[in-house]
Residue frames relative to the residue before (quaternion, step in Angstrom):
aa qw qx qy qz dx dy dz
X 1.0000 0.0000 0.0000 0.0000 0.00 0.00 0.00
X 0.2788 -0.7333 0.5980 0.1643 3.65 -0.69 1.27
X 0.0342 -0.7023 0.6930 0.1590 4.07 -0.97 0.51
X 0.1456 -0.6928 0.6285 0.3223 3.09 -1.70 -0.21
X 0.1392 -0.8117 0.5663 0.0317 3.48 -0.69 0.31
X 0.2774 -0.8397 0.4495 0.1258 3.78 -0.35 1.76
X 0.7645 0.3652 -0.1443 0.5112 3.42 -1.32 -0.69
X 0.2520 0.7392 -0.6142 0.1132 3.94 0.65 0.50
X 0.4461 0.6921 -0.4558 0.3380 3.98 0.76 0.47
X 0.5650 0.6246 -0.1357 0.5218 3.15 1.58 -0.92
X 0.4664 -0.5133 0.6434 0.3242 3.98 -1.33 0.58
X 0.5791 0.5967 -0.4031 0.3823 3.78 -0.11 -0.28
X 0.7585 0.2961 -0.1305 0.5657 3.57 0.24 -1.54
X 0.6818 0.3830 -0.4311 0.4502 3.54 0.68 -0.20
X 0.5501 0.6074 -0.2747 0.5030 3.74 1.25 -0.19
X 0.6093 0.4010 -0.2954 0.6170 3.57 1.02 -0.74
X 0.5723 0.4607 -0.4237 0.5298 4.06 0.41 -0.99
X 0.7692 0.4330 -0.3742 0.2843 3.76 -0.24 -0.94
X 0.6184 0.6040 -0.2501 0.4360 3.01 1.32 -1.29
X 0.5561 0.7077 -0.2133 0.3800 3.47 1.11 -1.17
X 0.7048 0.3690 0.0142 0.6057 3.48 1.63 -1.47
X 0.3196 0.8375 -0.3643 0.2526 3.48 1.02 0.13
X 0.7383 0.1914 0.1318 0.6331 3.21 0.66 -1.78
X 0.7463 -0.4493 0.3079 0.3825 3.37 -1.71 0.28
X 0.4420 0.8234 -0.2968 0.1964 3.11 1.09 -0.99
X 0.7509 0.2573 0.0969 0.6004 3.49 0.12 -1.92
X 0.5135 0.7783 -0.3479 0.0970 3.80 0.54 -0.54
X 0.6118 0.4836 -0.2215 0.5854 3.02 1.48 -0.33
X 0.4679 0.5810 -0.5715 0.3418 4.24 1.17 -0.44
X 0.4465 -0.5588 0.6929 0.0909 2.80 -2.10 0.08
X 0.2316 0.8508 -0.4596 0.1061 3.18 -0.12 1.36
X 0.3816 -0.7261 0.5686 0.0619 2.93 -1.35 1.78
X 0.2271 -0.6223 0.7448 0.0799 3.88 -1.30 1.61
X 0.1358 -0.6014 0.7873 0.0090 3.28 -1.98 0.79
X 0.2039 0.5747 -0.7919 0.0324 3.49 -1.59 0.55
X 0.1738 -0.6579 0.6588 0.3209 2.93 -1.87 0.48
X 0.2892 0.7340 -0.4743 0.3906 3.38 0.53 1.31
X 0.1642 -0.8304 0.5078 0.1599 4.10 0.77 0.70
X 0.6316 0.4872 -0.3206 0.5108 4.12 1.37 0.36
X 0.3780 0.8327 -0.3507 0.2017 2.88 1.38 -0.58
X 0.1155 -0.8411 0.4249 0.3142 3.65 0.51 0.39
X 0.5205 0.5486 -0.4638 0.4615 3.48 0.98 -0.19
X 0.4895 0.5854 -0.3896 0.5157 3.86 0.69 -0.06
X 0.6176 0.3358 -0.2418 0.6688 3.93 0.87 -0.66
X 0.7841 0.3457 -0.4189 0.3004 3.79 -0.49 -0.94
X 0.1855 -0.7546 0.6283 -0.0363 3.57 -0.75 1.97
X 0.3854 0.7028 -0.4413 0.4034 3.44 1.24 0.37
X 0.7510 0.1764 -0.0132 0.6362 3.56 0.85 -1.38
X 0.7658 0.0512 -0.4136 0.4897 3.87 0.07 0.09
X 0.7131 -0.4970 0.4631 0.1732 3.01 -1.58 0.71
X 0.6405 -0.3760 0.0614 0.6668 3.41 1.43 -1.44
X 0.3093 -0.7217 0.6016 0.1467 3.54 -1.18 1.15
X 0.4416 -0.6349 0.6340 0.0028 3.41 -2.14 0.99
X 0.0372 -0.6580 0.7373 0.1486 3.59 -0.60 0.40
X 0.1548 -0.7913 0.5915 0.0046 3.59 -0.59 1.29
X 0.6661 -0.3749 0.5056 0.4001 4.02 -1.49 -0.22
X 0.6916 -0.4590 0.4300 0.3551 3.67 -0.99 0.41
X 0.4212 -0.6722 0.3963 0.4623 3.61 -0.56 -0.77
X 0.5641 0.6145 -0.2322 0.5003 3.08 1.90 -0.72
X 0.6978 0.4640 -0.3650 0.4058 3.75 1.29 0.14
X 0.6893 -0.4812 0.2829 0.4618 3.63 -1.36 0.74
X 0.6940 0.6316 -0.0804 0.3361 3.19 0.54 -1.15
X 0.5485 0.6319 -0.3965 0.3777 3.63 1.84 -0.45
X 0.7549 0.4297 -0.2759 0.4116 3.96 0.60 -0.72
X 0.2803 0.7198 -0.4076 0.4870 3.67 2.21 0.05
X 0.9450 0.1799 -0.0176 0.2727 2.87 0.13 -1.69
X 0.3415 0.7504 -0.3980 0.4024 3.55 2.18 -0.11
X 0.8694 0.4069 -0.1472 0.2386 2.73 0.56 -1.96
X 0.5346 0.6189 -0.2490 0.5188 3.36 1.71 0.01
X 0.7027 0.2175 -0.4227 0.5293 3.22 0.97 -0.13
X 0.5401 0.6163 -0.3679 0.4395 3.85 1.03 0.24
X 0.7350 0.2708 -0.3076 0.5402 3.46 1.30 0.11
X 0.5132 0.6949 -0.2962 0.4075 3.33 1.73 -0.02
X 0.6994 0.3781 0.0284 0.6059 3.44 1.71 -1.25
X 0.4679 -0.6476 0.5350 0.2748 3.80 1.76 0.70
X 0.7215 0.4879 -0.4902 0.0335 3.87 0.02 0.21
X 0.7855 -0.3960 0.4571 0.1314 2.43 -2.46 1.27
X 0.8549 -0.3320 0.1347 0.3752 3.70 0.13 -0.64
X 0.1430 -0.8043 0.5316 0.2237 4.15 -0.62 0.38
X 0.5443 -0.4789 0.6539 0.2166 2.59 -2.00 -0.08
X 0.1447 0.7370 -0.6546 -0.0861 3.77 -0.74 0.06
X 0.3108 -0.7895 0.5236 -0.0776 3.04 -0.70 1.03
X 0.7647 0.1703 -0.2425 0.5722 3.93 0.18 -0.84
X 0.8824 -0.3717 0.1747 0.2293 3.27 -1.45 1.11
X 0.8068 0.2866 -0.1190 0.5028 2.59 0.21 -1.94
X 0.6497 0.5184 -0.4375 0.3432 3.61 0.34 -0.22
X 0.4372 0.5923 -0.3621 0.5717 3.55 1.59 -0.95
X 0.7315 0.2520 -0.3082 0.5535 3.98 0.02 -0.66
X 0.6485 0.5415 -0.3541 0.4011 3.95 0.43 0.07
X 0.5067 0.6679 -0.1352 0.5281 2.94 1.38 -0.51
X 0.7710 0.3698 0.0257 0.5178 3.07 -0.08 -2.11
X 0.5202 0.5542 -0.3600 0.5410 3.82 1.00 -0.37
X 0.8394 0.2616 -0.2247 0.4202 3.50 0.27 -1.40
X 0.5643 0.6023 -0.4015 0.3969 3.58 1.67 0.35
X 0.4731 0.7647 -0.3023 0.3162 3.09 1.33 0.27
X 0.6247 0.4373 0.1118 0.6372 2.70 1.12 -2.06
X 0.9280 -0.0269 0.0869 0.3613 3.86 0.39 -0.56
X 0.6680 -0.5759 0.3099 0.3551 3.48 -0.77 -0.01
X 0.1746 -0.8286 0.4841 0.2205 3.81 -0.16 0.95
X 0.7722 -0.4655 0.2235 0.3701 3.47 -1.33 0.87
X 0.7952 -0.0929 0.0861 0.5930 3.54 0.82 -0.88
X 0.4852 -0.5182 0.5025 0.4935 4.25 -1.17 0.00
X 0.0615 0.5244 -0.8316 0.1724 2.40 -2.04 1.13
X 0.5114 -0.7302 0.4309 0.1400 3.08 -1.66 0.86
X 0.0223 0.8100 -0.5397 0.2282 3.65 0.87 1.45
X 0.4766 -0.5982 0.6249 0.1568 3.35 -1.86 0.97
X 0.6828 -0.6049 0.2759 0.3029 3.11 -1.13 0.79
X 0.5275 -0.6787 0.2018 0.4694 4.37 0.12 0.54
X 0.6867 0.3926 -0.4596 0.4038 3.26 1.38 -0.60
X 0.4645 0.7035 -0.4156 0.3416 3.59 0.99 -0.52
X 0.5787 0.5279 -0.3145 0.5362 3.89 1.09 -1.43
X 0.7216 0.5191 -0.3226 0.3252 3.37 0.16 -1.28
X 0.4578 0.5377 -0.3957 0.5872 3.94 1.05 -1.29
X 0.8734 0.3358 -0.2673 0.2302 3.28 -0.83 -1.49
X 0.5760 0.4829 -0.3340 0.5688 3.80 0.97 -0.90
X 0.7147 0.3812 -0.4393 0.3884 3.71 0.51 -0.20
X 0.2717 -0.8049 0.3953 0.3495 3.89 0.20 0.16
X 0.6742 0.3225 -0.2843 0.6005 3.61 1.10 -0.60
X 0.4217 0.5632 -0.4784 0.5254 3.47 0.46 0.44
X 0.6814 0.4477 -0.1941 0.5454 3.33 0.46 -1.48
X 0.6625 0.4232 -0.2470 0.5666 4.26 0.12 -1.38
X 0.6255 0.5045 -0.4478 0.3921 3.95 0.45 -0.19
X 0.8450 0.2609 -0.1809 0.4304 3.58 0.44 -1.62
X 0.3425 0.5794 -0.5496 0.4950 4.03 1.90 0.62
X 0.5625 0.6938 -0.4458 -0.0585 3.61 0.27 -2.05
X 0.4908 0.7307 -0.2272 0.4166 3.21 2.00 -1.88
X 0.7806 0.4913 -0.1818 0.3409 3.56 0.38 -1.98
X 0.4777 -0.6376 0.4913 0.3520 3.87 1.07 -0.69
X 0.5400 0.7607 -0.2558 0.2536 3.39 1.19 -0.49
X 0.6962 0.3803 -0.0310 0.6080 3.29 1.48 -1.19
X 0.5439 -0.5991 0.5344 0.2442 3.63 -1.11 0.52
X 0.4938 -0.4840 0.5540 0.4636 4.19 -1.17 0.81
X 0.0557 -0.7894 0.5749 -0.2078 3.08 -1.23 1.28
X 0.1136 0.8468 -0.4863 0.1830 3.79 0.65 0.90
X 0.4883 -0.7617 0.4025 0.1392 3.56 -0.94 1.90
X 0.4544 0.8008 -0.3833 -0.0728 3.65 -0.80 0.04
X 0.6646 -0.5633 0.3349 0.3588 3.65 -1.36 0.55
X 0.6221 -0.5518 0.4719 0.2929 3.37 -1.44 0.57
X 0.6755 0.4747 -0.2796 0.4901 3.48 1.47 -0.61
X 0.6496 0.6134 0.0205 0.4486 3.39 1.32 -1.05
X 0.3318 0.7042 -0.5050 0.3729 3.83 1.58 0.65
X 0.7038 0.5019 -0.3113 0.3947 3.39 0.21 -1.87
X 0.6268 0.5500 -0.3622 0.4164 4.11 1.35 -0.69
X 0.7274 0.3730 -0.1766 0.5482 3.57 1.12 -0.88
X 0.3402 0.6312 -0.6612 0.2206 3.81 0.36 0.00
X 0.4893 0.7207 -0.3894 0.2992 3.64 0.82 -0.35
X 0.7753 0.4417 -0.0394 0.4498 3.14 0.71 -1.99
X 0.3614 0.6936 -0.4840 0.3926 3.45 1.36 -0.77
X 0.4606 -0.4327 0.6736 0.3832 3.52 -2.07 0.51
X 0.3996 -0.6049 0.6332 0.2710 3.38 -1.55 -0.18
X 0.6934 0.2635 -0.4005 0.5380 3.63 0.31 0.33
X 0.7799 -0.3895 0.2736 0.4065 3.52 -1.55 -0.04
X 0.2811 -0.7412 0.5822 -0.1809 3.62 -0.82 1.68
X 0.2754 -0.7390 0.5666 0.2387 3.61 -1.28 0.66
X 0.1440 -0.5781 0.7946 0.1169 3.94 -0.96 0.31
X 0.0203 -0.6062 0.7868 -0.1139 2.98 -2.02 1.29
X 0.4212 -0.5768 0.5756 0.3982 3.43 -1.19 0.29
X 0.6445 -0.5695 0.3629 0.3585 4.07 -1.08 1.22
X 0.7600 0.4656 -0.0263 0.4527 3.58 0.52 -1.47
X 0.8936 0.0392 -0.1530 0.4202 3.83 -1.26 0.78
X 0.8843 -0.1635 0.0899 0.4281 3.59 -0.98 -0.45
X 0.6546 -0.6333 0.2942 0.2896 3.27 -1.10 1.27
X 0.6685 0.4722 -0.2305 0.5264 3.43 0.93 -0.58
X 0.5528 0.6085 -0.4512 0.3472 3.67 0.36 0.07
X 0.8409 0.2339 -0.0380 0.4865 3.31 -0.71 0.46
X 0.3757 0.6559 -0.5432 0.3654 3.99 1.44 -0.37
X 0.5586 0.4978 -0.6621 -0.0416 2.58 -2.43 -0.11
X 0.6035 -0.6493 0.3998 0.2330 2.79 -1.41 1.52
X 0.2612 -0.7950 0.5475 0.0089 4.40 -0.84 0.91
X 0.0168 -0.8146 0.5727 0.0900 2.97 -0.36 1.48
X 0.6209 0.5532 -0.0307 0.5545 3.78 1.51 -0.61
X 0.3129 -0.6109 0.6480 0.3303 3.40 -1.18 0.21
X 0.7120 0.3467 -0.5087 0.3377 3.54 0.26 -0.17
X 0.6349 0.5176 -0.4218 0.3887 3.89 0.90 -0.28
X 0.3821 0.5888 -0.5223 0.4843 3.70 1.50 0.60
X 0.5939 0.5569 -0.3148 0.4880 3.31 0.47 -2.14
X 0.5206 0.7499 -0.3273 0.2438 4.14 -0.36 -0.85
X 0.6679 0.5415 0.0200 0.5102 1.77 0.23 -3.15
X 0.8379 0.3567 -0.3257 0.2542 3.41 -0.17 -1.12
X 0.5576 0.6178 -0.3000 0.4662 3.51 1.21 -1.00
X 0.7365 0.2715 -0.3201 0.5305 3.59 0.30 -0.89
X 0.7499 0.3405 -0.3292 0.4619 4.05 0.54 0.32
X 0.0746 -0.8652 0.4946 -0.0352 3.74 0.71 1.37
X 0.6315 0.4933 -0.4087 0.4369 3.33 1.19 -1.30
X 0.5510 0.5915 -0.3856 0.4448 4.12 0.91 -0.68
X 0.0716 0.7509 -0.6556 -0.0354 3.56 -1.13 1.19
X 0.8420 0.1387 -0.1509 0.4991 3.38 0.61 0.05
X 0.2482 -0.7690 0.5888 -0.0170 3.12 -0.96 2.10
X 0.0683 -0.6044 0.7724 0.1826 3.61 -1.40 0.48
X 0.0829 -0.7020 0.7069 0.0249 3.16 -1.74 1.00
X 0.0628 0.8114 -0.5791 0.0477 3.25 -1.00 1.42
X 0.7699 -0.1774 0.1944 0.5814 4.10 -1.69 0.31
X 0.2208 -0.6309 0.6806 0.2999 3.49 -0.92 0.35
X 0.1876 -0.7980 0.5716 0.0364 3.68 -1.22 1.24
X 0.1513 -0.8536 0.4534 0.2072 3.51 0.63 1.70
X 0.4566 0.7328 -0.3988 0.3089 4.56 1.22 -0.52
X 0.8531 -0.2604 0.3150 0.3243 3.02 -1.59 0.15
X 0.2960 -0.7190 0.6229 0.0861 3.84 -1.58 0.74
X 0.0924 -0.8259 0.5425 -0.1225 2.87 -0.76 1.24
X 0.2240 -0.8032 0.5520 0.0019 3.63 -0.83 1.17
X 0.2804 0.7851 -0.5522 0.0071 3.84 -0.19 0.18
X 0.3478 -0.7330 0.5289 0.2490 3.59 -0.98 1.24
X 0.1308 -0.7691 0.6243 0.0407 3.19 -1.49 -0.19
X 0.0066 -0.8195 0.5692 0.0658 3.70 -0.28 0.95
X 0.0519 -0.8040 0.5702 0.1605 3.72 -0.05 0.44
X 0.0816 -0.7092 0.6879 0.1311 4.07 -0.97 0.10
X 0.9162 -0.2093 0.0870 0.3304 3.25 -1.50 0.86
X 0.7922 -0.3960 0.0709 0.4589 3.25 1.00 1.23
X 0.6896 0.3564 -0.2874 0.5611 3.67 1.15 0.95
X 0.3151 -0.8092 0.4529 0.2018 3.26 -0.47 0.80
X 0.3719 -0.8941 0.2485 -0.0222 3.46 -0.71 1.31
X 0.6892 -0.0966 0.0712 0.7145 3.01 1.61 -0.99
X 0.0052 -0.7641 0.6450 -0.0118 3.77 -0.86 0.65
X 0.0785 0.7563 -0.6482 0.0407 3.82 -1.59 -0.09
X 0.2686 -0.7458 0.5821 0.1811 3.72 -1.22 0.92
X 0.0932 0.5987 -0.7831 -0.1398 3.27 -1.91 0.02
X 0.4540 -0.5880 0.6311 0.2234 2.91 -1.99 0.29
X 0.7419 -0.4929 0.4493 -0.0697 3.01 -1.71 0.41
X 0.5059 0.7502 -0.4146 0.0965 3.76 0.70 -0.13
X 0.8081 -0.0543 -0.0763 0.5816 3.87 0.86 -0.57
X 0.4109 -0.7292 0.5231 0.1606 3.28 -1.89 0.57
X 0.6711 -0.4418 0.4747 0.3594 3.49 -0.85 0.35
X 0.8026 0.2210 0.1163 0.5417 3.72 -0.92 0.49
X 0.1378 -0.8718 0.4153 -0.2205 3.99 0.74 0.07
X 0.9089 0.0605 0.2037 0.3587 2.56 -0.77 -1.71
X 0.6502 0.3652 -0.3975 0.5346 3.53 1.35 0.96
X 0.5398 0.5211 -0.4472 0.4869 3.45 1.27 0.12
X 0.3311 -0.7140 0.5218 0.3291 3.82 -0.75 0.71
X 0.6163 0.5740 -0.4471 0.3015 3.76 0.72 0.70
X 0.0999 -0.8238 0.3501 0.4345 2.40 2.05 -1.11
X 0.5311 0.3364 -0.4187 0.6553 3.78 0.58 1.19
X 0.4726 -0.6867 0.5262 -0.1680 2.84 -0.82 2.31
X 0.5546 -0.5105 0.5983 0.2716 3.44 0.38 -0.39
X 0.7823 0.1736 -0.0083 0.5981 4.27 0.76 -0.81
X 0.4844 -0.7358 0.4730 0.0150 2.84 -1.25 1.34
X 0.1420 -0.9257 0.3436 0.0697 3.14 -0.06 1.04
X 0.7030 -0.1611 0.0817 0.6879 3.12 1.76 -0.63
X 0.1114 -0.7653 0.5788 -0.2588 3.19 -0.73 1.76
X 0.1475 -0.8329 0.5266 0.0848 3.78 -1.32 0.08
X 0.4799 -0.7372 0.3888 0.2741 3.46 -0.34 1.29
X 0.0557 -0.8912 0.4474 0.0501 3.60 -0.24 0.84
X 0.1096 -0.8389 0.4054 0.3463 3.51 -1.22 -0.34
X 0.0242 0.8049 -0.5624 0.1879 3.61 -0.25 1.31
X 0.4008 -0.7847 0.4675 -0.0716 3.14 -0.13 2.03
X 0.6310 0.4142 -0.2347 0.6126 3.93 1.28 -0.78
X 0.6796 0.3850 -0.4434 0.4396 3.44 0.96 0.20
X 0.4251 0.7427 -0.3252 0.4024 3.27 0.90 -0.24
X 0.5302 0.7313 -0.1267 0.4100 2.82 0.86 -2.57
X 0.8872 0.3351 0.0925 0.3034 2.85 -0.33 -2.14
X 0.6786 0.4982 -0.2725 0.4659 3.61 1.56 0.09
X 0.6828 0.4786 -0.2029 0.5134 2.85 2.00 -0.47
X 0.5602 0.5270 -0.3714 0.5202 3.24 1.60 -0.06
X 0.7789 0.2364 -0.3766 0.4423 3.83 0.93 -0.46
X 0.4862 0.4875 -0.6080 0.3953 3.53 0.95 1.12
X 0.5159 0.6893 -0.3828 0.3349 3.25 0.64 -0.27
X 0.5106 0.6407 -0.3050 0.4855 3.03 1.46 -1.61
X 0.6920 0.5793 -0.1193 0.4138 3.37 0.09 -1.91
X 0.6787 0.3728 -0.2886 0.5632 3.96 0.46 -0.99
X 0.8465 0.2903 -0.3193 0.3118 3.55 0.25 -0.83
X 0.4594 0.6582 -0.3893 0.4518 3.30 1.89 -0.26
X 0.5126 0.5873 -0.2707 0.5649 4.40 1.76 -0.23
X 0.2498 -0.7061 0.6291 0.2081 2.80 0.92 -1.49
X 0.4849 0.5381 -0.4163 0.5495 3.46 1.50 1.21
X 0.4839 -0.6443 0.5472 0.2266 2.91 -1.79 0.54
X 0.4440 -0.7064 0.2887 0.4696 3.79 -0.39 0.67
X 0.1804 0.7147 -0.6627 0.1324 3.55 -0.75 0.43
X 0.6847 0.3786 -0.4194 0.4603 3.53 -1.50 1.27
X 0.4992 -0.6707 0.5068 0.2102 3.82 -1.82 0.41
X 0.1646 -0.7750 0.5503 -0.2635 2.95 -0.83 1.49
X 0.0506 -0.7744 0.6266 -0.0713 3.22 -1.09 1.78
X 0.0633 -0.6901 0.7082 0.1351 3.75 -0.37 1.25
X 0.2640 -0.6733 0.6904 0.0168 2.98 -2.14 1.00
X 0.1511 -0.8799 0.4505 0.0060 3.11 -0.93 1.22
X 0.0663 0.7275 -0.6729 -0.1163 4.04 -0.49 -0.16
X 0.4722 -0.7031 0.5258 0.0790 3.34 -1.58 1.12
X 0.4617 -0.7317 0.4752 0.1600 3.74 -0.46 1.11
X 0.8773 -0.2532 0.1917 0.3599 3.49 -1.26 0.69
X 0.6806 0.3625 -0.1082 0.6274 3.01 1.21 -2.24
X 0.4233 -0.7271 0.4127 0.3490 3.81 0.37 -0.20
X 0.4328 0.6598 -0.4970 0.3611 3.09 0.72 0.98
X 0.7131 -0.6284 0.2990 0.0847 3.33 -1.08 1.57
X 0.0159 -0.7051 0.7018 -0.0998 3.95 0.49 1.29
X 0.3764 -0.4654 0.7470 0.2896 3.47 -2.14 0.79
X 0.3016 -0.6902 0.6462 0.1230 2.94 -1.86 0.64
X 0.7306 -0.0111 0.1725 0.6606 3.56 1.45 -0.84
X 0.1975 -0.6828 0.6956 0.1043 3.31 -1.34 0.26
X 0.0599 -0.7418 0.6678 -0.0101 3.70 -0.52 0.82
X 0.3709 -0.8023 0.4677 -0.0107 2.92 -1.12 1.39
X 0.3843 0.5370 -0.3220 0.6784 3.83 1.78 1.00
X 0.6804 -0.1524 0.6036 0.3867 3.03 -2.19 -0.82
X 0.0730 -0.6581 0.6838 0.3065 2.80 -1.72 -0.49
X 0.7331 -0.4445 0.2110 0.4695 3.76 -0.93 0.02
X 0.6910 0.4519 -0.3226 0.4629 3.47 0.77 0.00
X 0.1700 0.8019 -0.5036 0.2728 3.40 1.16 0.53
X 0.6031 0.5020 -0.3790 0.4905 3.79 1.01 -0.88
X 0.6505 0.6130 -0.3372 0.2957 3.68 0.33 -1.15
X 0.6283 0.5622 -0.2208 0.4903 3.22 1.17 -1.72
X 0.6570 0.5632 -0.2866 0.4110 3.69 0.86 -1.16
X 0.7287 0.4579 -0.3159 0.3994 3.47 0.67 -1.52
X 0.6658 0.1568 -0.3161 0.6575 4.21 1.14 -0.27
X 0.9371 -0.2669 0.0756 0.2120 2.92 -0.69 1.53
X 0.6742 0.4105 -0.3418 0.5099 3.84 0.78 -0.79
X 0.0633 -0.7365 0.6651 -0.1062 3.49 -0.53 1.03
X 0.0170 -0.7864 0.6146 0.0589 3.86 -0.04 0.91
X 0.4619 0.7299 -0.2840 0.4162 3.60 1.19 -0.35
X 0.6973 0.2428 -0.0828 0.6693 3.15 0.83 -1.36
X 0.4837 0.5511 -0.4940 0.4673 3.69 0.48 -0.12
X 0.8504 0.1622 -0.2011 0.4583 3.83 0.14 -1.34
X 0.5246 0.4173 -0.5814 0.4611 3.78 0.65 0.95
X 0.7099 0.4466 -0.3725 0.3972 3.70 0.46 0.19
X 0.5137 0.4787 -0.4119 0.5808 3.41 1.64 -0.12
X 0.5029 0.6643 -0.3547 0.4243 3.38 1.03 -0.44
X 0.8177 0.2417 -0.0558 0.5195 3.25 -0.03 -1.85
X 0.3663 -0.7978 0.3830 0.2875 3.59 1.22 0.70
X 0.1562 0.8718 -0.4589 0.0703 3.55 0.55 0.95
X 0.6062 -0.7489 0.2028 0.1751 3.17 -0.90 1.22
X 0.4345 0.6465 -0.1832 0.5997 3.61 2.23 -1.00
X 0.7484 0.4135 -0.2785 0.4373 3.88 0.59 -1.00
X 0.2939 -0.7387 0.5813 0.1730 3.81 -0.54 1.88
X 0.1048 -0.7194 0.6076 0.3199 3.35 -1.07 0.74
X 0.1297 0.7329 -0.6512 0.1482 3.73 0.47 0.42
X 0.3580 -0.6299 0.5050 0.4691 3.66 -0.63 0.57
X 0.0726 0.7745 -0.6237 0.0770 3.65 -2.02 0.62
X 0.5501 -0.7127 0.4321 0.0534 2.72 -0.90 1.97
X 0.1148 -0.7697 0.5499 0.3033 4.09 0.05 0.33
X 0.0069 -0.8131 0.5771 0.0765 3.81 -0.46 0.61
X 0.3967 -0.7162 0.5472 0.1741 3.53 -0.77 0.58
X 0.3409 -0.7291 0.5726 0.1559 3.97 -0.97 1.21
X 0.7593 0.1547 -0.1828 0.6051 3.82 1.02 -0.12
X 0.6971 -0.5956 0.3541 0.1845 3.16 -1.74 0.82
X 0.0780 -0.9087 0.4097 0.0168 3.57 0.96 1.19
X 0.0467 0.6989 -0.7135 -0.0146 4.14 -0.57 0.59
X 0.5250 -0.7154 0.4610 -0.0057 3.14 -1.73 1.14
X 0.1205 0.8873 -0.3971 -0.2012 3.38 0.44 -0.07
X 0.1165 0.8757 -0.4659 -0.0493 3.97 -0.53 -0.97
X 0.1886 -0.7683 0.6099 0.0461 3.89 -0.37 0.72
X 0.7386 -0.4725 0.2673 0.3997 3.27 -1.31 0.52
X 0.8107 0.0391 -0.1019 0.5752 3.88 0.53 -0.79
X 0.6624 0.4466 -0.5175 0.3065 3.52 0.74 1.33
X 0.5609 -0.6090 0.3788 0.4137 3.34 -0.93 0.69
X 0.7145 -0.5188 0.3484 0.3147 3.37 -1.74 0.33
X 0.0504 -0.8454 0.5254 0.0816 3.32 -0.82 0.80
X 0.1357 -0.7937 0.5769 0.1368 4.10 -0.27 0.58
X 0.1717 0.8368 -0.5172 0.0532 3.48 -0.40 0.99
X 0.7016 -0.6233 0.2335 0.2546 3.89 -0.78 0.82
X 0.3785 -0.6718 0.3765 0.5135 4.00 0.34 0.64
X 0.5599 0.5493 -0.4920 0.3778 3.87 0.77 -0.56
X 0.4415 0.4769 -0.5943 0.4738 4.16 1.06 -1.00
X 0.6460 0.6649 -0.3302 0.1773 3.44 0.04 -2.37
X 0.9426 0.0457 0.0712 0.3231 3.05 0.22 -0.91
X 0.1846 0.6008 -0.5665 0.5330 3.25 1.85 2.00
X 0.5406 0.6025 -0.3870 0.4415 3.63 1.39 0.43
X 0.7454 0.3586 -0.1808 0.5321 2.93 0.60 -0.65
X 0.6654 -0.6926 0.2719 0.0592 3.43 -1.56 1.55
């Protein structure tokens, strides 16, 4: 079985590839990494891809020129896509047309909602689910100082990863700043700052039923202590949990979202949560991919990887009964900048301590 696998520059795609090789299963595929990133270190690592592409952007003419040639060059059978914009590049040209090979993509208007974040916090607002959450321009503050919360509030940039553009506002003038030192940022959503716990729950849905799901928490990022949010974007240490009302509650505000398209769920999906004052769980975002901890989930058992190449290869042994992956010991993740992921048991944790 030939795979492709995009954005290999990224922890993610190199998480989904590992995972992919894990078990007997998949062990023998052949898997081909693209970036159009020429640093990409996944572009160098001949350990795990068989053979790697430095491709066009997605946002050039020239990206489906050259995809689809190496996709008919390398026989493959099915991909991963993985960084955003390509997931909406994709899922766009599934609309309108036939895509180069299967993969397991949400429907385009469905990508589009979710990659927008106030888009997304608009059609939740009704459900309770999502935190007050009001859009604005970089040009366009000094108009909204009105609408602002009056106590301390979060500003993000509207569009891609949760961590872009953050930081937590205790002032109107640490907005004003915020904005100046972030020109390339035109459109800010500002919502309740939520000071609680992080929460991560996957979700693989398949042709309108949802199939396999699982939670972790949140506790530290990579790098920290130079980001002025202090949430990096990468998990640095986290713990595989089980919380059934999160679950619940991610599938009920996709649902929202699918029927608000007028789709049927279908595709992978990480809702993100942070817990309010009262500790109660608000979504912050819905990412439409893995996320970087995609390896962890694999190594105790929840393999969504191998999960969406057997819905694929329609395999007869794989129950789709829906199923929650729950974990019988207390599992924490760790990972440093150039070490791989490691998931080890609080009993390892804490033969350290005296």
């Amino acid at each position: 079985m030939n795979i492709l696998i995009t954005g290999i520059g990224g922890p993610t795609p190199i998480g989904i590839a590992k995972s992919i090789l894990l078990n007997g299963k998949f062990k023998s595929a052949r898997l081909i990494g693209v970036d159009s990133n020429k640093y990409a270190p996944g572009l160098y690592n001949k350990e795990l891809f068989d053979k790697t592409y430095l491709i066009p952007h997605s946002s050039s003419d020239n990206y489906w020129s050259v995809l689809e040639s190496i996709i008919s060059k390398e026989h493959i059978d099915y991909s991963f896509v993985v960084p955003e914009l390509e997931v909406l590049k994709w899922s766009s040209k599934m609309k309108t047309d036939r895509i180069p090979c299967d993969s397991l993509l949400p429907d385009y208007d469905v990508a589009k909602v979710l990659y927008d974040k106030y888009e997304m916090h608009h059609r939740l607002i009704r459900s309770n689910l999502v935190p007050g959450t009001i859009k604005v321009e970089s040009t366009e503050i000094e108009k909204n100082i009105g609408n602002f919360p009056k106590n301390t509030f979060w500003v993000r940039a509207g569009f891609g990863a949760g961590a872009i553009g953050s930081f937590k506002i205790n002032k109107m003038d640490d907005l004003k700043a915020w904005i100046k030192i972030n020109p390339h940022i035109k459109d800010f959503i500002v919502s309740e700052y939520l000071p609680g716990r992080n929460y991560a729950c996957k979700i693989l849905f398949y042709e309108g039923k949802a199939i396999r799901a699982s939670c972790a928490q949140r506790i530290d990022y990579l790098m920290a202590h130079v980001a002025p949010s202090g949430i990096s974007g990468m998990c640095s240490r986290g713990k595989l949990i089980n919380k059934r009302e999160i679950v619940d509650t991610s599938i009920k505000a996709l649902k929202i979202i699918f029927d608000g398209c007028g789709q049927e769920p279908h595709g992978m999906f990480t809702v993100d949560y942070r817990e309010d004052e009262c500790g109660n769980p608000k979504i912050t975002e819905i990412n439409i991919r893995h996320v970087s901890f995609t390896l962890a989930f694999a190594l105790c058992g929840a393999n969504f990887a191998e999960d969406s190449l057997r819905l694929y290869l329609n395999d007869s042994s794989f129950d789709r009964v829906f199923k929650i992956y729950e974990f019988d010991d207390d599992y924490t993740f760790i990972r440093g900048v150039d070490a791989q992921i490691q998931v080890l048991k609080d009993s390892e944790i804490k033969s350290f301590i005296s």
